[in-house]
Every structure is written in structure tokens, then in C-alpha cells.
C-alpha positions as CSV (number, residue, x, y, z in Angstrom):
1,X,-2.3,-4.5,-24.8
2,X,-1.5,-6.1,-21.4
3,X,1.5,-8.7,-22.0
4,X,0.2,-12.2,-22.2
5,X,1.6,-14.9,-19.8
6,X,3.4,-17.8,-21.2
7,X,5.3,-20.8,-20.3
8,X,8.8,-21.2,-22.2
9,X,9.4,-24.6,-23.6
10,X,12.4,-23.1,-25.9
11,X,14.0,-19.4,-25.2
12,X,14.0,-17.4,-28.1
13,X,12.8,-13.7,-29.7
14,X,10.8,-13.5,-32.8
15,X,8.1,-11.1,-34.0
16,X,5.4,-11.6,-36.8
17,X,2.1,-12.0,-37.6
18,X,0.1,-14.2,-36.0
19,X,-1.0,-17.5,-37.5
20,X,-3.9,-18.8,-35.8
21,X,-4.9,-22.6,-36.2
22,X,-8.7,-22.3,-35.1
23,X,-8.0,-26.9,-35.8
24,X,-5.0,-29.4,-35.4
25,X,-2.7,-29.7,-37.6
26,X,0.0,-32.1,-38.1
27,X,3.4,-30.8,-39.2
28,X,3.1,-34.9,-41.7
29,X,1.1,-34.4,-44.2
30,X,-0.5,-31.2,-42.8
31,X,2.0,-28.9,-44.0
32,X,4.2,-29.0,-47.4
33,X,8.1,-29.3,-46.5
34,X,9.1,-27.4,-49.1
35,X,6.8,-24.8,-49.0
36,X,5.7,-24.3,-45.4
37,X,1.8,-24.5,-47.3
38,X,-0.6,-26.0,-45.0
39,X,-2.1,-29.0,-47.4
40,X,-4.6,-30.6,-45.0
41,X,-7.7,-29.7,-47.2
42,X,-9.6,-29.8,-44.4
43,X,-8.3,-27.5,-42.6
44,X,-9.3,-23.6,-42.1
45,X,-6.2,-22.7,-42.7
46,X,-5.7,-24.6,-46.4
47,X,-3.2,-22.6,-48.7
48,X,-1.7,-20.2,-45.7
49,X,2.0,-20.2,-44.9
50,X,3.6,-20.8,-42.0
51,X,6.9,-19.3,-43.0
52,X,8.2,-16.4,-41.3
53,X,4.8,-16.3,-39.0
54,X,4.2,-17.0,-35.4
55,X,2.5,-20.0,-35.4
56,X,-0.7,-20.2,-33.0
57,X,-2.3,-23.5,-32.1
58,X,-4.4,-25.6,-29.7
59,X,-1.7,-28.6,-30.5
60,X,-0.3,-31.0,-33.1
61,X,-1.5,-34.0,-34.0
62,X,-0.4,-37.1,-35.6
63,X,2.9,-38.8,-36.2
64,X,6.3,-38.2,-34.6
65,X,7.5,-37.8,-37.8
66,X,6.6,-33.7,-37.7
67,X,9.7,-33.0,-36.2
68,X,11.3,-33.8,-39.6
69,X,9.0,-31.6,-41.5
70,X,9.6,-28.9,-39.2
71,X,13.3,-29.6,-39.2
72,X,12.8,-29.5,-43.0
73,X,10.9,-26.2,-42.6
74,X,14.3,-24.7,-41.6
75,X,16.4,-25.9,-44.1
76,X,13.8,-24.3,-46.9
77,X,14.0,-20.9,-44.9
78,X,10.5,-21.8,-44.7
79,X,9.7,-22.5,-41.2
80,X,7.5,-20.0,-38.7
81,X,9.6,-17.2,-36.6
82,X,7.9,-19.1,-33.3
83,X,5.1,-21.5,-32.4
84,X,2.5,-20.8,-29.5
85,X,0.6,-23.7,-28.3
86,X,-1.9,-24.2,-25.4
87,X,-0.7,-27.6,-24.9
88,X,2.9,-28.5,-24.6
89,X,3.9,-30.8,-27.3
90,X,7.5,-32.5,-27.3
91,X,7.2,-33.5,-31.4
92,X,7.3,-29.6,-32.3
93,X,9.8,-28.7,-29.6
94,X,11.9,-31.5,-30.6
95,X,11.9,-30.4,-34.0
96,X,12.7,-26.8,-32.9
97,X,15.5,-28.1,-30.8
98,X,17.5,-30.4,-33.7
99,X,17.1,-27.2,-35.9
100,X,18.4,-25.0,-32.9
101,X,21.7,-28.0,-32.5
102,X,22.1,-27.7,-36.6
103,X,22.9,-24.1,-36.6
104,X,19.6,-23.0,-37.8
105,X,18.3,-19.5,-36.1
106,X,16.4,-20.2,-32.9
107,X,12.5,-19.8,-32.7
108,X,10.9,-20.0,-29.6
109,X,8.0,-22.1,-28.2
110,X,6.0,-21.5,-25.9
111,X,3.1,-22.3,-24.4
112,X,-0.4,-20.5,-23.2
113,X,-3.9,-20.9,-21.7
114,X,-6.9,-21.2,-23.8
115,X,-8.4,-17.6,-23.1
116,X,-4.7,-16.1,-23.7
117,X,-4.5,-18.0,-27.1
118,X,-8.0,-16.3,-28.4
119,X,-6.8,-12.9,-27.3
120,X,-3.7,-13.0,-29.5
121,X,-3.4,-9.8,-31.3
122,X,-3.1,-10.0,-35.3
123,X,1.0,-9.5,-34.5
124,X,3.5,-10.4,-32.1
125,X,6.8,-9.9,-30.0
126,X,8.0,-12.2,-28.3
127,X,11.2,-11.7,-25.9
128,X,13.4,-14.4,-24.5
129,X,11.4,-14.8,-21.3
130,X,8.3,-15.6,-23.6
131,X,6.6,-12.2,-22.9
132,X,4.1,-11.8,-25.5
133,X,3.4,-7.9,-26.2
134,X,1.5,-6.1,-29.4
135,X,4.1,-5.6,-32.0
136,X,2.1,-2.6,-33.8
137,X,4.2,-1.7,-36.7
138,X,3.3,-5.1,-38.1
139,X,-0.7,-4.8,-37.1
């Protein structure tokens, strides 16, 4: 696989499998804090776990208040290895960021076009300049 283009909105490395939102989520009330169990019941994704995944998704939606549930996330150990959106959203980099400033292990977030996120493979690098390659021993 060709490497995907991205825009970094936080440097990091991570691999994992891929997560892929096909709907919004918000981090409030979408996803468990103490879990990292996506709980929207209406949701596709009902009952999967973001922890330790590479998070794919269109956006988040809702309340600013997802920053604290994915700042929670990493206290648990339960939050995903990185986060891909197509649009940029400051709620989940913020959240990333705090967790980054309280000693927590860095994911990166980054951001891709629509046809890029629908070709992500199943698994994922993902290198500090938020190249985006096959990571096959995980497929």
C-alpha cells in the first residue's frame, strides 16, 4: 500500500488496528470513561473499544466536555494509540494535548481527506510526520 497523506495536528507514532466510525461520535456520552466502550446505542460501532486502537472518524460531535473523557481515557490506560479524522477538531486535540502536558504517552492526531479515510487498511503505522503505511503483522 501507497502511504496515505495526512495533515498533523499532534506529532506522534503509534500502530494498531484500525477503528473505523462509519457515524459521529461524541467522546460525552458516546464512549464509557472507564472503559473506552462506545455506549451510543445508536451507533455502528455499539460495544467496540477504542482502547489501544487507531481511532478513524469523519469528526466528533457534541459537547466540549470530550476532552475530559478522552483525558480520562488515559488515565484508565484506556484511550486509542492515535485518532484519524477528516475534519480537524480542536475538542479531541485538546484532550490529546492536556494528556500529552500530564505525562501521559503521546498519540498522534491527524487529519485526512475523505477518499484516504475509506482506503484505510484494517491496521496501521503511523510515524511522526503522520505518514500512514500498512502495518501487516497486525492485518
Amino acid at each position: 500500500m501507497k502511504k496515505l497523506q495526512s495533515e498533523v495536528l499532534l506529532e506522534g507514532n503509534a500502530h494498531g488496528r484500525v477503528l473505523r466510525l462509519t457515524t459521529d461520535i461524541s467522546f460525552w456520552g458516546g464512549v464509557d470513561p472507564e472503559s473506552g466502550t462506545i455506549i451510543d446505542r445508536r451507533n455502528p460501532a455499539f460495544g467496540e473499544s477504542v482502547a489501544g486502537r487507531v481511532l478513524a472518524m469523519q469528526r466528533s460531535i457534541g459537547s466540549s466536555s470530550g476532552s475530559s473523557v478522552l483525558l480520562e481515557l488515559f488515565r484508565r490506560n484506556r484511550a486509542p494509540s492515535a485518532i484519524i479524522l477528516v475534519e480537524a477538531d480542536m475538542v479531541v486535540v485538546l484532550g490529546a494535548v492536556v494528556a500529552r502536558e500530564m505525562g501521559f504517552d503521546p498519540i498522534p492526531v491527524i487529519r485526512v481527506s475523505g477518499p484516504e479515510f475509506h482506503a484505510l487498511p484494517a491496521a496501521v503505522n503511523i510515524n511522526l510526520s503522520g505518514e500512514i503505511e500498512t502495518c501487516k503483522e497486525m492485518e
